[in-house]
C-alpha positions, 0 to 999 in steps of 0.5 A, spaced: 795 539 701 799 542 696 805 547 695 803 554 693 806 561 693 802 566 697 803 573 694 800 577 700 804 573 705 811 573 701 811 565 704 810 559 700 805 555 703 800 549 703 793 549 702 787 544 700 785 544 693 783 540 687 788 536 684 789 531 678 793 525 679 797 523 673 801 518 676 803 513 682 802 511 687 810 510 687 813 509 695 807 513 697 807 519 693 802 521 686 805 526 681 799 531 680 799 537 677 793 543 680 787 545 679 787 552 680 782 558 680 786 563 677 783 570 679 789 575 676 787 573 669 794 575 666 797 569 671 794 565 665 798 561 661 795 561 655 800 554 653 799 550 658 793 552 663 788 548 662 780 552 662 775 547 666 769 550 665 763 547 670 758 547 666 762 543 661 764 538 666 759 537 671 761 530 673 768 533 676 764 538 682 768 543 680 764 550 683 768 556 678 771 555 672 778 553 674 784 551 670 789 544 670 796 547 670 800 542 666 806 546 667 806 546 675 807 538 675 809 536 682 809 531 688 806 529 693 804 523 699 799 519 699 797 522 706 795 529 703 789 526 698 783 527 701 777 525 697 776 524 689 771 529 686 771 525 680 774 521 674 776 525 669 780 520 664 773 516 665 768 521 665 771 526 660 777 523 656 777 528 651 779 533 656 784 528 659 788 526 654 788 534 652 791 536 658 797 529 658 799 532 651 800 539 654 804 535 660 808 532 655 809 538 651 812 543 657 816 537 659 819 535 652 820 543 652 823 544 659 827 537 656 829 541 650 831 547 653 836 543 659 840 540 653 
């Protein structure tokens, strides 16, 4: 289960979705950063959103073009994993080192910009 803000009900709340896993386990918790459909296509970000298309990636049982939002980093405790649907360091490395160098660009941003 991950965090998300839910637009029609004004609430944030937490729903089941794909997630990338870039670091852990460490006392029980994974750093991961989500992977969204992003209907309003103007929530994009052109920087740092990652476009996964299906066809392109078929080892990673994506079903719709979805997006790893690199920007949106967060935590979450072992017991919300459910399942892999697949190994994208293994399966597709050219992806996955794309998406760890957006990761560090917005975090050396954020860092910049916090000094």
């Amino acid at each position: 289960m991950t965090p998300f803000y839910d637009s029609k009900k004004c609430i944030n709340s937490f729903k089941r979705r794909p997630v990338l896993i870039t670091g852990g386990p460490r006392n029980n918790d994974y750093t991961i950063l989500p992977v969204s459909t992003i209907t309003r296509k103007e929530n994009i970000d052109p920087d740092f959103d990652v476009k996964v298309e299906p066809e392109q990636y078929p080892n990673i049982n994506l079903d719709r073009i979805s997006y790893i939002r690199t920007h949106k980093q967060t935590i979450v405790h072992q017991s919300s994993l459910s399942k892999e649907i697949g190994d994208l360091k293994t399966e597709y490395e050219e992806l996955y080192l794309l998406v760890l160098e957006k990761l560090e660009e917005f975090n050396k941003r954020m860092m910049d910009d916090a000094f």
